[in-house]
C-alpha positions in Angstrom: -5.5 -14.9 1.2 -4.7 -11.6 -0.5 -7.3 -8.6 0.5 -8.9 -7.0 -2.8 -10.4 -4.0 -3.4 -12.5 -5.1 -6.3 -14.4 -1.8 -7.2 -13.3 -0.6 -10.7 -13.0 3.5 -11.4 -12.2 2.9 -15.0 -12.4 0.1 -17.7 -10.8 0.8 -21.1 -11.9 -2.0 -23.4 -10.1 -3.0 -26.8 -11.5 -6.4 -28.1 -8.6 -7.0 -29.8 -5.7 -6.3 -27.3 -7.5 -6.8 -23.7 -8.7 -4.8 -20.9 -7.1 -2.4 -18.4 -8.8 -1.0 -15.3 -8.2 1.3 -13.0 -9.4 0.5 -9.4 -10.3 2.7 -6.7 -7.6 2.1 -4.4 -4.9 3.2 -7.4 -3.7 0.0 -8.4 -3.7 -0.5 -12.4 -4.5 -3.9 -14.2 -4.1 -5.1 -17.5 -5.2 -8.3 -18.7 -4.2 -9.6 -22.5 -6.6 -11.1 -24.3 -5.6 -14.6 -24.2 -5.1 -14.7 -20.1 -8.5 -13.9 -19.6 -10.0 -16.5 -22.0 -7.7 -18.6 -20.5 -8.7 -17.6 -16.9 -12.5 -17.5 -17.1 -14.5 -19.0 -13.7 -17.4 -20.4 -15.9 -18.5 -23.9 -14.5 -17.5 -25.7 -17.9 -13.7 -23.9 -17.9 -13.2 -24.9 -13.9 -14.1 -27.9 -13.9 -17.4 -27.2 -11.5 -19.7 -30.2 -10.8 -17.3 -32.9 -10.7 -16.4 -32.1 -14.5 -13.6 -32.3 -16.3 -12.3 -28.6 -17.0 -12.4 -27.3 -20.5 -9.1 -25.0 -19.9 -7.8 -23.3 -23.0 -4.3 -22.2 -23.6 -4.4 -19.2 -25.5 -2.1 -17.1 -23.8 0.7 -20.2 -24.0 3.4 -19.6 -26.9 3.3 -22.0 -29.0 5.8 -25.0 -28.7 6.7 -25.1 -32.4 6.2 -22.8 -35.3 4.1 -25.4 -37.2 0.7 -25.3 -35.4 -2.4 -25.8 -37.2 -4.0 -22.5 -38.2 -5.9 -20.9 -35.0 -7.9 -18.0 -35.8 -7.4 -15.1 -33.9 -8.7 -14.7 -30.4 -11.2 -11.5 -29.6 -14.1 -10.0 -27.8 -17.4 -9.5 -30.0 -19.1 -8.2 -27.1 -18.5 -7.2 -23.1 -21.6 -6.4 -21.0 -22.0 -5.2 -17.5 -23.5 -7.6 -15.4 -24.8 -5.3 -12.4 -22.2 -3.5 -10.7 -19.9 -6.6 -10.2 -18.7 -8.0 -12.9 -18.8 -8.4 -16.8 -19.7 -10.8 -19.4 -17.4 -11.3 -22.7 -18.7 -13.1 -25.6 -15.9 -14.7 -27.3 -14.4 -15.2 -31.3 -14.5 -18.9 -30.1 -17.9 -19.1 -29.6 -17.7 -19.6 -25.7 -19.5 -16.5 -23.5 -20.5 -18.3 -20.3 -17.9 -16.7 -18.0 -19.0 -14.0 -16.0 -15.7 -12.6 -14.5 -16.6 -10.6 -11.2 -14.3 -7.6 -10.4 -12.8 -9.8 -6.9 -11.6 -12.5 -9.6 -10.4 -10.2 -12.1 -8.5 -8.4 -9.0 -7.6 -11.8 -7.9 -6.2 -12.8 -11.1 -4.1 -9.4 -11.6 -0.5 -10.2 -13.1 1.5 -7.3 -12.5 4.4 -7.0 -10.6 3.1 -5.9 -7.7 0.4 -8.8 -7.7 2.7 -11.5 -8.3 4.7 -10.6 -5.3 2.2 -10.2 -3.1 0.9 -14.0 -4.6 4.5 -15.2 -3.6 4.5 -13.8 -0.4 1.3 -15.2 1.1 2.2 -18.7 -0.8 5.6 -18.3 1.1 3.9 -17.3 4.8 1.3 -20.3 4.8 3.7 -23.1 3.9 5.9 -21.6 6.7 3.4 -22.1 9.0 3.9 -24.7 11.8 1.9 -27.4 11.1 -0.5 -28.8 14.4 1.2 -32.1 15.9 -0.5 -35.2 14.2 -2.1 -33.0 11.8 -1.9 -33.0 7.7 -3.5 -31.2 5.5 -4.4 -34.5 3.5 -6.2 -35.8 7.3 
């Protein structure tokens, strides 16, 4: 598990590019429009409940330069939601998502990030596993 330290100095907002923040302990996050929309944690997007999850792709390229018309993705609204996360109201109509600072830490794609992600990924498959034990048990 990688240790965040979810508590946001700065946000810069542009609903049409994405957000950047800068968090307390220095580290600097950007995250493009369609990765976010793509990444929220509402219950309908993850699949909670036993549901089938209503992922988007927005962030994919597409696989042909023929797709169907798809209007452009952006924010029409972001609102604080206390002091630990925000709300973003979507051009697609969708705004249940509240993403909390840990998952937008969590969800950082920078360099940095990614290696850390690859590291831990890397330690706990190298782990011995118990004798007679699986994971699937």
């Amino acid at each position: 598990m990688i240790e965040t330290q979810a508590e946001p100095e700065h946000i810069a907002i542009s609903k049409s590019k994405g957000i950047q923040i800068d968090w307390k302990d220095g580290h600097r996050s950007h995250y493009a429009l369609g990765y976010l929309r793509d990444q929220c944690p509402c219950a309908s997007c993850t699949g909670a409940h036993g549901t089938e999850p209503q992922k988007t792709n927005y962030s994919e390229t597409p696989s042909t330069p023929f797709q169907m018309f798809k209007p452009t993705l952006k924010m029409l609204n972001v609102q604080a939601m206390g002091h630990y996360a925000i709300q973003i109201d979507w051009s697609d109509g969708h705004n249940t998502g509240i993403y909390s600072f840990d998952h937008l830490r969590k969800i950082c794609e920078c360099a940095e990030c990614k290696a850390a992600k690859a590291s831990a990924a890397r330690q706990s498959s190298e782990r011995p596993q118990r004798e007679g034990w699986s994971p699937a048990e």
